[in-house]
Each structure stands twice: as structure tokens, then as C-alpha cells.
MITOR-775195 format. One record per residue: x negated, y, z negated of N, C-alpha, C in turn. Coordinates in steps of 0.1 Angstrom, whole numbers, plus 5000, padded with zeros to 4 digits. Atoms other than C-alpha are relative to their C-alpha. Example, Ala and Ser with C-alpha at 12.3 -4.5 7.8 and 13.67 -1.06 7.14 Angstrom:
<atoms>
499149885000487749554922499150125000 500949895000486349894929500850114992 
</atoms>
This chain:
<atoms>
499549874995599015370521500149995015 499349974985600615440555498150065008 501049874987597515650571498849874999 501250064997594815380560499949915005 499450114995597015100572500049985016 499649964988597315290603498450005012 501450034996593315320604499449865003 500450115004592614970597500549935018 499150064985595214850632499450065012 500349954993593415120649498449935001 501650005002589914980641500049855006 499650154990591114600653500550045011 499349974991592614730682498650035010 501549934996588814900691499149865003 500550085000587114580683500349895009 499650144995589514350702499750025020 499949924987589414610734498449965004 500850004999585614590731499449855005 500450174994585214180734500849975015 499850034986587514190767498949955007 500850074987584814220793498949864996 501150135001582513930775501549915004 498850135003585613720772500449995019 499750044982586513800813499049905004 501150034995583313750822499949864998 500150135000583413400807500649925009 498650064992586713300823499050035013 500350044980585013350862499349894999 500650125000583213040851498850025015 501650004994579912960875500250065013 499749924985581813080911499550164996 500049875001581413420896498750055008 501249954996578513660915499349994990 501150025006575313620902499250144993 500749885002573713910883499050065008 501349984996570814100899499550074990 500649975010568214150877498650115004 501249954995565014350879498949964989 501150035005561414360860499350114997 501049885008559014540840498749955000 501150015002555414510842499050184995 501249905005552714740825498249984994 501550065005548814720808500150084986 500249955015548214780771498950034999 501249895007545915040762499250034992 500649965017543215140737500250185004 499849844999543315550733499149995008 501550034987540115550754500650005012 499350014987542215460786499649845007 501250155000540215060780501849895002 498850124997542714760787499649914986 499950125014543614540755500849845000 499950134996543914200760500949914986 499850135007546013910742501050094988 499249965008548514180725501650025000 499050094998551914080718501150125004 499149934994554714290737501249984997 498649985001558514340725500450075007 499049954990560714400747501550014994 498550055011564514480730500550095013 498949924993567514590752500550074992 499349955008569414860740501649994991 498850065005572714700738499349874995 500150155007571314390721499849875007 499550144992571914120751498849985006 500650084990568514060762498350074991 501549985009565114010734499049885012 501150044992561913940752498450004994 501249995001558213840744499149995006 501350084992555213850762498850014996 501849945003551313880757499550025013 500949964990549114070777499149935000 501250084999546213880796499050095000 501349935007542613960793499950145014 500049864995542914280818501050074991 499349895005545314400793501850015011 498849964988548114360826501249894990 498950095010551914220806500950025014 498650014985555214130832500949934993 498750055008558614070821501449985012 499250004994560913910848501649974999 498350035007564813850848500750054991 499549905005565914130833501350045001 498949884998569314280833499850114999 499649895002569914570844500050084988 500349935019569414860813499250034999 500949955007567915050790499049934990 500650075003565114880774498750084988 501149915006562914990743498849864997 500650105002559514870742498649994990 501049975010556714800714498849915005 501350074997553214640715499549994984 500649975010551214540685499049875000 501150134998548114250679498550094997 501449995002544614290669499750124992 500249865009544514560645501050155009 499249864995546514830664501549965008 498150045000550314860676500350155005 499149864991552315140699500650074986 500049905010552615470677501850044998 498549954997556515490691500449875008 499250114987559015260714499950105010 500349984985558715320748501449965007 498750034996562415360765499350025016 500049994987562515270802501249955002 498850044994565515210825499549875011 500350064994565414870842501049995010 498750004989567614890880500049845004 499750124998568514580898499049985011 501150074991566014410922498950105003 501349915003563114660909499350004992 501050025010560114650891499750144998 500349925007559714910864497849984990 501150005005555915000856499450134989 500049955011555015120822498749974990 500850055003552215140809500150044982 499749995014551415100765498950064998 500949985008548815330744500249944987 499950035012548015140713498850074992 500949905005546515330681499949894989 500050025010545315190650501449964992 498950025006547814980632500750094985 499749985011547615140600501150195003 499349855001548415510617501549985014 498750044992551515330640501149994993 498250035003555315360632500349915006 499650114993556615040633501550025007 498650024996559615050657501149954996 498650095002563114970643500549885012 499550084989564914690660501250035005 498849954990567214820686501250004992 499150015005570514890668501349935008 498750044991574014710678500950105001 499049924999576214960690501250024996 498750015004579314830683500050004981 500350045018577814740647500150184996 500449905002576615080644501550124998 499049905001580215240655501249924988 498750065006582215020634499350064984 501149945008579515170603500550114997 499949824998580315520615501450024991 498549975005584115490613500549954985 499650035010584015310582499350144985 500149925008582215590564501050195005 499149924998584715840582501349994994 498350055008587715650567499950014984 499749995015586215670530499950214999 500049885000585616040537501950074998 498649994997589216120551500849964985 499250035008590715910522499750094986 500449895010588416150495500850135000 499449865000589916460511501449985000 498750005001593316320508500549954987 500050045013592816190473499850164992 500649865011591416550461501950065001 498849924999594516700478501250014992 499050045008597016510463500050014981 500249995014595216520427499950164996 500949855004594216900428498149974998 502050045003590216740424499450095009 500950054992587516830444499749885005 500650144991586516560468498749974998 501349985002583716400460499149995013 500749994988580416410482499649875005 499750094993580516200507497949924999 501350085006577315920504499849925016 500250094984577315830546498150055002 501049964992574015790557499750115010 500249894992572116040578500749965018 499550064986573215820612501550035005 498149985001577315850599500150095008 499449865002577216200596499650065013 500549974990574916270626501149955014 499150104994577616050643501750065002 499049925002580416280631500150135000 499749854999580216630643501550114995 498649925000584216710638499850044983 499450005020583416680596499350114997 500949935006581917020582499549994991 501250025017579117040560500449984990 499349935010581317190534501049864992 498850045005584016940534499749864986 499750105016582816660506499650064989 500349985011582316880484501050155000 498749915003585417170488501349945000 498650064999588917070485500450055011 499449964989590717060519501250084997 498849905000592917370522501549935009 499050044991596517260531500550045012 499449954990597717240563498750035013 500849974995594417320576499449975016 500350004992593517320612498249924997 501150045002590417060618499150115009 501249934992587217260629499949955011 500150034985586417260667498549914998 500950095001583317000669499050135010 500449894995580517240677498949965013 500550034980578917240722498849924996 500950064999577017020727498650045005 501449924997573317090733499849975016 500549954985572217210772498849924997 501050095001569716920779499850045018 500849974985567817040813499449895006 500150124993567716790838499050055013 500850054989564916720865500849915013 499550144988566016580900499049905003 500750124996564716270908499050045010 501350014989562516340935499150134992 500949915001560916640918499149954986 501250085013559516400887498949965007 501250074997556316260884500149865004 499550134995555815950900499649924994 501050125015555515630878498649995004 501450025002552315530868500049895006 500150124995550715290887499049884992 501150065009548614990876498450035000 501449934996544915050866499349925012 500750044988543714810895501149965011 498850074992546114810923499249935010 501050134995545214500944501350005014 499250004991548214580968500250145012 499949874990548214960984498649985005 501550044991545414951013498850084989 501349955007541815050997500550064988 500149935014543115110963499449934989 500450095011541114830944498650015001 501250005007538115020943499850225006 499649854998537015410943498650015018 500649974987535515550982500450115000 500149884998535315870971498450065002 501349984993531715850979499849985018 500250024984532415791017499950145010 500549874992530916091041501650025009 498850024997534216201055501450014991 498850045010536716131024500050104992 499949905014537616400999499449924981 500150095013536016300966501050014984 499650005012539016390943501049884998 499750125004540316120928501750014999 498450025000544116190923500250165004 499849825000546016530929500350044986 499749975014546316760902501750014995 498650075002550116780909500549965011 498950094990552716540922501349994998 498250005004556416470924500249845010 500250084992557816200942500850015013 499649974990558716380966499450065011 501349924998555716580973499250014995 501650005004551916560971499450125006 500849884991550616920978498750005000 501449964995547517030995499750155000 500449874998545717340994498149995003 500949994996541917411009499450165002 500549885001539817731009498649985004 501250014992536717751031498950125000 500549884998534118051029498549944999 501749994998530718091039499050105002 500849944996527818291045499349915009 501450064992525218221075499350085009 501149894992522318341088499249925011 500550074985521018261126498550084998 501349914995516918361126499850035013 500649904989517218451158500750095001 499849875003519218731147500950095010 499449934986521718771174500850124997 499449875005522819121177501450005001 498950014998526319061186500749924989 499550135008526718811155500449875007 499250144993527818531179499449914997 500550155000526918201172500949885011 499250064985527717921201499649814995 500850164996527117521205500249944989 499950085011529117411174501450024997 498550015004532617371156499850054986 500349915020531317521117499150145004 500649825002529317811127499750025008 499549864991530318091145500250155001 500949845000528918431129498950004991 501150025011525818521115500050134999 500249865004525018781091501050034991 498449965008528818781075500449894993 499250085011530618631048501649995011 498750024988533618461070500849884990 499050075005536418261056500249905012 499750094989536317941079501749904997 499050045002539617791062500250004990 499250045011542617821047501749935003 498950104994545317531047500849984987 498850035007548517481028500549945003 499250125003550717161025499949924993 500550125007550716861018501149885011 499150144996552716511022501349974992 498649995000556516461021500149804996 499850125000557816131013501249934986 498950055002560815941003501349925004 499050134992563215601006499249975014 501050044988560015511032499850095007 500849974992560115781050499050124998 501449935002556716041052500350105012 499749894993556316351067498050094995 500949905003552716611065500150075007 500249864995552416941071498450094994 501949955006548217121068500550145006 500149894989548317471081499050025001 501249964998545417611095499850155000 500549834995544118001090498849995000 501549995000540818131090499449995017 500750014990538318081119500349895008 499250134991539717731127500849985010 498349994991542917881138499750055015 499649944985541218051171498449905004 500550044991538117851173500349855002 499550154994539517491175501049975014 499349994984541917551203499450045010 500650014992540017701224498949955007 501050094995537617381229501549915011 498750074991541517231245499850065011 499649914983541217291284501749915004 498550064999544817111283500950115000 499049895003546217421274500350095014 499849954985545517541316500749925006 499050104987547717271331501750074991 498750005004551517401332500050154996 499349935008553617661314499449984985 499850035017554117771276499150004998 501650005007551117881253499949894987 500150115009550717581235499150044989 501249965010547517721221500950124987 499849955005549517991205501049904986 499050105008552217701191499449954990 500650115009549417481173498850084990 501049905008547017751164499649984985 500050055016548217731129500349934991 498850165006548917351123498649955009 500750124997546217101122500449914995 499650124999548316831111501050055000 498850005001552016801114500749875003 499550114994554016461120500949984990 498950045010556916271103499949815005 499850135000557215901103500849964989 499250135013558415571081498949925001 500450135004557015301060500749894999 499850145004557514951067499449924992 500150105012557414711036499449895011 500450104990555314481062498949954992 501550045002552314301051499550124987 500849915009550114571031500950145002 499549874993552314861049500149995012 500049984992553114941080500950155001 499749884999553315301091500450085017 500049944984554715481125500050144996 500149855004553915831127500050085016 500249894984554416131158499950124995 500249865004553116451158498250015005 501449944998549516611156499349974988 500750045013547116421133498650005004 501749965000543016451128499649915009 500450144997541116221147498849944996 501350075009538215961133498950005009 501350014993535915971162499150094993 501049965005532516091149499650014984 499850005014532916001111500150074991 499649935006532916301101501450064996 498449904997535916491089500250115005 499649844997537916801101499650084989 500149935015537816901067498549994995 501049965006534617071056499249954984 499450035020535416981016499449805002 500750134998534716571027499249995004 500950054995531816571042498450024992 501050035005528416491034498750155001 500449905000527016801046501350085008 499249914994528317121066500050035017 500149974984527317141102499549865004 500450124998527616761114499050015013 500450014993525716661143500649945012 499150034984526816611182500549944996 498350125001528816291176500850064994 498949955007530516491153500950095014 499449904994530816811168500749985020 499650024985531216731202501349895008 499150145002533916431198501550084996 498649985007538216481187499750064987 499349955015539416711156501249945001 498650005000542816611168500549935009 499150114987545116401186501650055001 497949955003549116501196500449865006 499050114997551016181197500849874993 499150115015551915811179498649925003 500850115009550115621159500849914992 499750075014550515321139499149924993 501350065011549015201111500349874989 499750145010549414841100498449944997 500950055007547314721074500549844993 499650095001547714341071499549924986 500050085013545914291039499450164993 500749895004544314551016498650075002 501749944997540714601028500150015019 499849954984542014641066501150055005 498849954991543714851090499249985013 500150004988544214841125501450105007 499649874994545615131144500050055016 499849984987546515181179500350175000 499349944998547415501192500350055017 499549934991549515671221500250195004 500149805003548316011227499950115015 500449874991548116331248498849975013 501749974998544316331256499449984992 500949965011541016391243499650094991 499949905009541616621218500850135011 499749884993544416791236501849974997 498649995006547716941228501349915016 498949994993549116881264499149895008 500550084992548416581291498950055012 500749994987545516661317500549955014 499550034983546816491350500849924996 498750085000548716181351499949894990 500350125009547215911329499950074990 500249985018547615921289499049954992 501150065004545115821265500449894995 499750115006545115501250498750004991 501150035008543015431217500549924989 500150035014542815331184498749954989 501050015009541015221152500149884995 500150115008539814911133499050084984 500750005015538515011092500149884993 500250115008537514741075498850044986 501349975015536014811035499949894994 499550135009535914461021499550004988 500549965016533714580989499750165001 500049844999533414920978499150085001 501249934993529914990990499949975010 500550014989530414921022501150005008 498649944988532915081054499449975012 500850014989532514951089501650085008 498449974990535115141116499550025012 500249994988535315111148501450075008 499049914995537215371172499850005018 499950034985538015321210500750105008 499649914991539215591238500049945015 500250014988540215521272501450055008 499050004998542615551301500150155002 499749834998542815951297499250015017 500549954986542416111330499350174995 500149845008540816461308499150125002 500649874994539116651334500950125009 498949874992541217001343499850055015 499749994987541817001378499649915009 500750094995540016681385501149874995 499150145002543216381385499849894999 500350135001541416111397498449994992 500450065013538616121367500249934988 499750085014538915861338499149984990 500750015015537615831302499649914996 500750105008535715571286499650074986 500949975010534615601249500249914986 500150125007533315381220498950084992 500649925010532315541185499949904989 500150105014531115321157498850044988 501049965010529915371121500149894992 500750055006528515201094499850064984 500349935009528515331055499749894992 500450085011526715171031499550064986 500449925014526115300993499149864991 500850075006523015130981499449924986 500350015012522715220948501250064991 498849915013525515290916499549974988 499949965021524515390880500450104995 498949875005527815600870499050054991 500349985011526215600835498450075002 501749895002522315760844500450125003 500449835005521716120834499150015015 501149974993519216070864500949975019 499250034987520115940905501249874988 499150075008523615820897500649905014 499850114983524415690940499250065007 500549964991522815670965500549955015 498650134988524715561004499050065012 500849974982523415621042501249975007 498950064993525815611068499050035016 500950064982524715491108501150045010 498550034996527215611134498750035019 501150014985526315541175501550015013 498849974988528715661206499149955012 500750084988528415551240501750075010 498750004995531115681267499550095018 499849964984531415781304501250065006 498949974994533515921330499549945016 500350074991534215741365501250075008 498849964988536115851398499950204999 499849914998536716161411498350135004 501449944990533016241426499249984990 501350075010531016081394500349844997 500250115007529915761379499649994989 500650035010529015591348498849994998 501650044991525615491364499150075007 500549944987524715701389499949885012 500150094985524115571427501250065010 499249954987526215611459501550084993 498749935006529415691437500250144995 499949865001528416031429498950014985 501150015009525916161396500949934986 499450085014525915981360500750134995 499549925012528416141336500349934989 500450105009527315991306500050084985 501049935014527216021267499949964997 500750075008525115881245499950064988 500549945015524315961209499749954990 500250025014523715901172499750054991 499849905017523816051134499449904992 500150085014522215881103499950164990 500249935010522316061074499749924985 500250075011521415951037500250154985 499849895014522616121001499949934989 500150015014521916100969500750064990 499249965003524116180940499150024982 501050035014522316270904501050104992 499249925009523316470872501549994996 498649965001526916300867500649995011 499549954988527116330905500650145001 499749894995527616690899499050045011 501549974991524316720924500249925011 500550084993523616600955499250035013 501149974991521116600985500449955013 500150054988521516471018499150065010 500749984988519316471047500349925010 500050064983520016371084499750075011 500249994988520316421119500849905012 499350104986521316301155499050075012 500049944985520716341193500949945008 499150014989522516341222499649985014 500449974987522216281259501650015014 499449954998524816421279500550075017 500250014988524516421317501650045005 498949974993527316621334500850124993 499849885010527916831302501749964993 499049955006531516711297500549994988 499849965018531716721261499250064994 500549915007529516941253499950164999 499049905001531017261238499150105007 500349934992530817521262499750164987 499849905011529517871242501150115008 498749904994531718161243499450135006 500149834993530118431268500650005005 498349914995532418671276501149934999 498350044999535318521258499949875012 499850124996534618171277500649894995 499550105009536517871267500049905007 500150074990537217561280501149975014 499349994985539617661307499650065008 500549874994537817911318498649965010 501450045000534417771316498850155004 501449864998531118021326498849955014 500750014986529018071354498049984998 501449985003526118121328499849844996 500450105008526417791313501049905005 498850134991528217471341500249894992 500050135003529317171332500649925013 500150084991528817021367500049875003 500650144997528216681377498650005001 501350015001524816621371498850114991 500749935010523816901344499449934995 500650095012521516811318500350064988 499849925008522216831283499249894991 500550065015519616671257499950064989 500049895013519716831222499949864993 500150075012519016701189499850084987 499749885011519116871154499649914984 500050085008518416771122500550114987 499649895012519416951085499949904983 500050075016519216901042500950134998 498349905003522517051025499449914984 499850015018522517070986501150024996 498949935006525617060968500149994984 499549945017527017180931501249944997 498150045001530517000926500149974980 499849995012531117140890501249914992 498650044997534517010893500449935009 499950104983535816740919500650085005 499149924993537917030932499250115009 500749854996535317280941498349935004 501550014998531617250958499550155006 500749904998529117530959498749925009 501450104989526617440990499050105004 500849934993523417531003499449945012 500250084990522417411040498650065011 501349994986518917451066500849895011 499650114993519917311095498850095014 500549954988517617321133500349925007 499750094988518817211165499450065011 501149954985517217221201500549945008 499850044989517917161234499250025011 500650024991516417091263500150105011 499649834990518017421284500150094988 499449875007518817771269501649954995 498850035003521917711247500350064994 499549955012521817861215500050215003 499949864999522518241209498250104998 501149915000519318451208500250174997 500149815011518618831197500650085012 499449944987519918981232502049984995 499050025005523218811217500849935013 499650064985526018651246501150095002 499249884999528218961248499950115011 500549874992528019181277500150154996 500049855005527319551271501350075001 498649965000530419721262501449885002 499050094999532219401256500449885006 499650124989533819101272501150095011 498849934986535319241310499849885012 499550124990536919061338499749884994 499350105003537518741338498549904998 501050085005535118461320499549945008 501250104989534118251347499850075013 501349954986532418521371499450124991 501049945002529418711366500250134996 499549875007529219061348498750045005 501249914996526919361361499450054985 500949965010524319511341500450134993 499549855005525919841338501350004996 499250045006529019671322501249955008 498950104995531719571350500149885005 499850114998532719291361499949965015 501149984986530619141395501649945004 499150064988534018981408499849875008 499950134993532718631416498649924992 501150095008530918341401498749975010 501250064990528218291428499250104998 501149935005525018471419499750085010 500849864992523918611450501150085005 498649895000527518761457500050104993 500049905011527118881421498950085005 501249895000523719071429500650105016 500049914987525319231461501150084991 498949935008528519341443499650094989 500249855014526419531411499050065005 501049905001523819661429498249945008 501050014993521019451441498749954984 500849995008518019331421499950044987 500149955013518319331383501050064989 498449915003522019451386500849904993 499250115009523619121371499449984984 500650025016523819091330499749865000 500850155004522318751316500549984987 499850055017523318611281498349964996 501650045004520218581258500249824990 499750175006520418181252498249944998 501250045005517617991234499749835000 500350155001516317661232500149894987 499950025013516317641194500850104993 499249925009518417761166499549994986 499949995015517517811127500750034992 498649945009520417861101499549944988 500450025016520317901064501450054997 499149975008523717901047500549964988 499150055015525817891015501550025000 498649935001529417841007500449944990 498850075007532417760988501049945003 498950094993534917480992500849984987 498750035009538017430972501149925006 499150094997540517160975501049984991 499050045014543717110952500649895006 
</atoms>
């Protein structure tokens, strides 16, 4: 017959169209370009999340042109290189158990695809078909389309019914234009073919907004990822985020606390710290939204800052009095922001500009990492922040080295004419033990004082002594050692003292030690530090009458030659039900060698803060008009007429809070 004759020329014509490109391809003979190929590596699984060793891996292309074997070694890790390009289905099976499904991945050209296999029990595994031939498969199709067609053209011409067509489920699934109906009704003459019915709406994800592949279970390549240091004082302890893309890793933080000062100051004020700053009230110390951007190398973070953070961390910046422009108001609500690129260098290499945390005093900014809640002077008294460039090349996986080009000493804007210069050295070489070392100099970062310069040299020490994940009882235990040392020279001081003017010196040190029990849902720490502090310039000025550090106070100098010894010690309990969440309880007592801390009089003058911070206030509420004492007692009155802040020698605090981290 004419029509099956016509099928048959059509179906060689298909088949001869289809061998071209092999047959070109041959003809370029060996000049031709060279394929680029890529690769597949993954680890084979027990359900558990255990690595299975020595089990045999099929690898099938989907067009047929490229079978592969490999066996996993004894970590369970498999690698499959020289790949073409393509879709790739893949099975596992050996030792009593075998992949429950194939595993389709897309392999691109000069890329490694990572995939990892769960294997289940062989007997409850579907063994994978072997990848079909395409062409086999369409030449299949069309041949149970052509006995079809010739049935409904056989009924026609007989008057029969057509019989029912006998194509596999694959044909028919293959042939949408044929209706259900038709092998088993006689085709109406003349009959218009049915429209082939829309195709199904399959909702697509963009690329950057999927999950990002899996990585391997021990990566031995991204800096500190080949072991966990979510035990380090400083470090968030959640282990992955809950969500990601690969385009964004969000952050979110929630800070709230209760604290109570026994000396009971009437005005609530608390002073001579960076975590607490009312007593008596439930206060919301932070809340931050972002996260980290990233894509084709390059990176980008964004943290916001609300809460208490947002007005008392800026105003420890006296950078914000040199110049124009309220800076303070610009950064208020941004503790981190920067944008950079990753260089494929060594382990990484990272450039970054903007406003990032700084490492001096081992503690973190972030409340949520730390070992307790109210660090001690090195902490408090040291960088939250830095505005400028960093880079961060890590030459192998257990080190970085980090220079940076910044502002100042924790300051949005330059103090005089010299910039800072620092950077960092971390080195973790096993995963109980972090040494870093952090350097400052070069800043000129006294406000109105040019020819002043910075010295400073911060170093810690973390060691975790004891690990038994598996005890119901102590499950870690770590200590961390951190020791500063720094000066300022020129401009009518020395490092030393002697003919060059008085020492301006600081000295310090923190140990702390924690314990981790119950699961590590529990844990205990106790520490402490002291400080010695000669000249005062780092040590946080309190806030009477609205004082800051541009302003400074008449009640409390930071002269050349002040004294400032203090020391403090505290035990903090925490609850971490959840790695996301800690419920704390904290004593902490600090002392000083002068009046410092807030007292029951409070540091508020009567009817409020008036005139201006750095001169004296009268007793009957105005403002004396000049920082010199005996001016002030002529100007309010004489004997008794100047107010006083009620500052103490000691502080006692008992608090509790909540921290959340996503």
C-alpha cells in the first residue's frame, strides 16, 4: 500500500538524518577540537547518614555513549572523571543493599558534579533499568504507531472495528495525538485528528535561588571545614543554616534580656560596658537581619543592627567629631556591610571593603557566640568594628592570614592623618586547638590630638581539653587564654613614662573555662580578666549627661596620666535546647580602683541631661557653663551648688536572657 510505503521511506530518511552528526564527526579526523569533559564525584550512604565502603557504582549516560564503573573506597567517597558533557543516571549496589531509585544528574564541561548515594536494603531496592536508547526507543514508538494507523485504515475500508491496539505503556505514553477511544471505535470518515492535549505547566526554580549541591562529608579543601569549631568562644555553634540558595545564606538574630545592677541605680543607667546598659528592665539588646550574597566569586553581606546596639555602639566612635556629615546616623543600623570577590588562589583568596566586625579581644560582636554574656575588658574595651579592606588569603586549610587597610580603631571616619594598619594570623591545625594572633598600628586615633600614634598586640589561645559527644554526663570541656599589650606615643605621652610625657599604656588579660554536659544542651563557664590602663584611652567613658566619646566628661577624664585598674570576674549558665536558641543565666562583679560604676544616686542630673556633656551641671539642675570645678562652684552658687554623679567602685549584676539565631 501507497501510505505504508510512504511510512517505511519516511522512517529511513529519520534514521539516516539521525547518523549524520556521528558520521561528521568522524570525517574531522584527530585535527578536530577536543571535547571538554567534566566529572562526578559523591559518597555512598547507609540510611543512618554512615559512609559505605567497597560498593559498586553505575554510572549510565542517558543517550547511551558513555557506561562507567567505579567502587567506593573505604570512606564510602566514589569519582568518575572524563565525562562528557550530559545527563547521567546513577545506581549503587554491593554488600547487601543497593540505591532505592537512579539518581539523574547533569554533567557541564570542565566541572565537577557532587552527588551524593543513600543505599537501603537490597531486598526493599528497585533495581534501575538500563538507560534506554533513544533512537531505539523512537524507532519502537513509530513502529507501534504505524500498526495502529494501518488497523484504523483496515476497519475503515472493511466496515470492522479496529482492533485494540497492543503498544506498550511507553508507545502510547509516547503518542498523545491517538485517543483513548481509537483502537477500539471505528474511525469516523473524513475525521479531523484530535488536537494533542497542553502540555503539563512544570514550575521552574532559577538557578540561583536552588539549594546548593551537597558537599562532601569531610571537606579537606574550604578553610576550617575538616573538622567542627562550633565549640570555639566567639563562633556561633549552629552547624549549617536552616535555609540556603545559592545565592543567598540568610541571617537573622534576636537579643533580649533582663538585668539587675544591686546598686540599684535610680535612673536605670548602667555605664563601663558594651552588653549592659539598663537595670531593672526587660530590653531588647539586638535585632539583625541579613545575611551573605554570593555568586560567579563574587560575595557581598549585609547584618542590620536594631535594638540597643544601634545607639550604644556608635557612640564609643569619637571619629564621628572630625569633619562634616553624621556618620553616626549613616551606620547606626549596619554592623556589617561590604561586597567583595573570591579568588580560586591556594585555599581561597578573598578581597572585601566596607564595614566588617573586628577580632581583637576574642570575643564576638555577636552575643549568640560567646561563651558567656558580659565579656571582660579585652573584650569590652578593644574594636566591634572596622570601615575599610581586608583580605583574606588562606594558603592551605587550617590557616589564614589577613592584613587589613582601615579607618581607625574602631572608627567609621579617619582621626587625623595616618590610617590604621593591621591584620590577623588564625591558625587551627586540629580541632581542639585555635591560636590567633591580631596586630594594630600606625592609627593616629586621638580626636584633636594629630601627632598621637597606636600600638596594639592581642593574642589568644583556645584549647578544648576534653570530648565525649556520646556521655549523658560532661560531654566538652575547652579554656581559652587571651593577653593584650598596647600603647600610645607622641603628642605629650609615652609608652614608658619619663621625660616624654606620662605612660599611656594597656595591659590586660581574660581566661575563661566551659564545660558542656547533658548532650551539650548545658553548659557552665567561669572566668575573668584585669586591666591596667594608664591615661584611660580605651576605657569606655560612662554616659553622664549624655557623654560620649566626643564629648567626653568632666566627671570622669581620660587625661594623660589617669588611672584606670579594674578587674571583674563572672559564671553564666546556658540552656541551648536547640542549636538556634540559648536561654542564659549570668552573676557577674567588677571593680575598679576609682568611682566608675553607676550607684543608687544614678549618673543623671536632676531633671535630666542639660547643656552640654563636657561641663559641669549645678545642683538645682542648670547647666554650670564650664568644665573647671571652681568656675563651676562660682557660676551655681558657691559651696555644694555643683551636681556630682553617684559612681562606685564595684558593680553586682544578675541576669537572664534569650538569644536566637537562624
Amino acid at each position: 500500500m501507497k501510505f505504508r510505503r510512504y511510512l517505511r521511506v519516511f522512517l529511513a530518511t529519520a534514521v539516516a538524518a539521525a547518523s549524520i552528526p556521528a558520521i561528521a564527526g568522524a570525517a574531522e579526523g584527530p585535527d578536530a577540537a577536543p571535547t571538554a569533559f567534566g566529572s562526578l564525584r559523591g559518597i555512598t550512604l547507609d540510611s543512618t547518614g554512615q559512609p559505605l565502603a567497597l560498593v559498586s557504582v553505575a554510572i549510565h549516560s542517558a543517550d547511551g555513549s558513555a557506561n562507567r564503573q567505579v567502587v567506593s573506597a573505604t570512606d564510602g567517597a566514589f569519582f568518575a572523571d572524563h565525562l562528557p558533557p550530559g545527563a547521567y543516571l546513577i545506581t549503587a549496589s554491593g554488600n547487601g543493599v543497593a540505591s532505592s531509585s537512579a539518581a539523574r544528574v547533569e554533567v557541564a564541561q570542565n566541572q565537577t558534579v557532587s552527588r551524593n548515594l543513600i543505599l537501603v536494603a537490597a531486598a526493599a531496592a528497585v533495581a534501575a533499568p538500563p538507560a534506554p536508547d533513544p533512537l531505539q526507543q523512537e524507532l519502537e514508538a513509530m513502529k507501534e504507531r504505524i500498526a495502529v494507523l494501518e488497523a484504523a485504515l483496515k476497519a475503515r475500508n472493511t466496515g470492522q472495528p479496529a482492533p485494540a491496539a497492543q503498544a506498550p505503556l511507553e508507545a502510547t505514553a509516547a503518542l498523545p495525538s491517538q485517543p483513548a477511544q481509537a483502537s477500539a471505535q471505528p474511525a469516523a470518515p473524513n475525521a479531523p485528528t484530535p488536537a494533542p492535549p497542553p502540555a503539563p505547566v512544570v514550575p521552574t526554580i532559577p538557578e540561583a535561588l536552588q539549594a546548593p549541591d551537597p558537599g562532601p562529608a569531610v571537606d579537606n579543601f574550604t578553610p576550617f571545614a575538616y573538622g567542627d569549631f562550633t565549640w570555639l568562644n566567639g563562633t556561633p555553634r549552629t552547624h549549617a543554616p536552616i535555609f540556603d540558595t545559592k545565592f543567598f545564606t540568610p541571617e537573622i538574630r534576636f537579643d533580649t534580656h533582663f538585668m539587675e545592677d544591686f546598686n540599684q541605680p535610680v535612673d536605670h543607667t548602667m555605664g563601663g560596658a558594651t552588653e549592659s546598659f539598663r537595670s531593672g528592665e526587660f530590653q531588647v539588646e539586638q535585632i539583625s537581619v541579613g545575611g551573605d550574597f554570593h555568586w560567579n566569586n563574587v560575595r557581598g553581606r549585609l547584618l542590620t543592627m536594631n535594638g540597643l546596639f544601634a545607639s550604644t555602639t556608635p557612640r564609643n566612635d569619637g571619629s564621628a567629631g572630625v569633619g562634616q556629615w553624621d556618620v553616626r546616623s549613616a551606620y547606626k543600623y549596619v554592623s556589617e556591610a561590604y561586597g567583595g570577590y573570591h579568588f580560586n588562589v591556594n585555599h581561597g583568596l578573598n578581597v572585601d571593603a566596607g564595614i566588617f566586625v573586628s577580632y581583637i579581644g576574642l570575643f564576638s560582636y555577636y552575643n549568640f557566640d560567646n561563651w558567656t554574656y558580659q565579656p571582660s575588658f579585652v573584650s569590652s574595651n578593644t574594636p566591634w568594628f572596622f570601615n575599610g579592606l581586608r583580605v583574606q588569603w588562606f594558603p592551605t586549610n587550617k590557616l589564614k592570614i589577613e592584613p587589613w587597610l582601615i579607618n581607625g580603631w574602631q572608627s567609621y571616619n579617619k582621626f587625623n592623618g595616618h590610617r590604621g594598619l593591621g591584620g590577623q594570623i588564625l591558625w587551627m591545625p586540629k580541632e581542639w586547638f585555635k591560636l590567633v594572633l591580631n596586630n594594630y598600628g600606625n592609627g593616629t586615633d586621638t580626636l584633636g590630638v594629630p601627632g598621637r600614634s597606636r600600638l596594639h598586640t592581642d593574642d589568644s589561645i583556645e584549647v578544648r581539653y576534653y570530648n565525649n559527644p556520646q556521655s549523658t554526663g560532661i560531654t566538652k570541656m575547652a579554656f581559652s587564654v587571651t593577653g593584650d599589650a598596647g600603647c600610645e606615643y607622641g603628642g605629650g605621652v609615652t609608652c614608658h613614662g619619663g621625660k616624654g610625657g606620662p605612660k599611656q599604656a594597656f595591659l590586660g588579660w581574660m581566661a575563661y573555662d566551659r564545660t558542656w554536659f547533658g548532650k551539650d544542651k548545658y553548659a557552665v563557664t567561669l572566668g575573668g580578666g584585669k586591666m591596667n590602663n594608664p591615661g584611660r584611652y580605651l576605657t569606655l567613658l560612662p554616659p553622664i549627661n549624655g557623654a560620649d566619646a566626643i564629648s567626653g566628661s568632666p566627671y570622669f577624664t581620660a587625661n594623660p596620666g589617669d588611672k584606670a585598674h579594674m578587674w571583674d570576674s563572672s559564671i553564666n549558665f546556658q540552656w541551648m535546647p536547640k542549636e538556634w536558641i540559648t536561654w542564659w543565666v549570668e552573676g557577674v562583679y567588677r571593680h575598679s580602683d576609682v568611682p566608675y560604676w553607676t550607684g543608687r544616686g544614678g549618673i543623671t542630673p536632676p531633671g535630666g541631661n542639660t547643656g552640654a556633656p563636657n561641663q559641669y551641671v549645678c545642683a538645682s539642675g542648670g547647666s554650670a557653663g564650664t568644665n573647671d570645678l571652681a568656675t563651676a562652684y562660682l557660676n551655681c552658687g558657691g559651696a555644694g551648688s555643683v551636681w556630682f554623679p553617684d559612681l562606685r567602685r564595684g558593680q553586682a549584676t544578675l541576669s537572664v536572657g534569650v538569644m536566637v539565631k537562624f
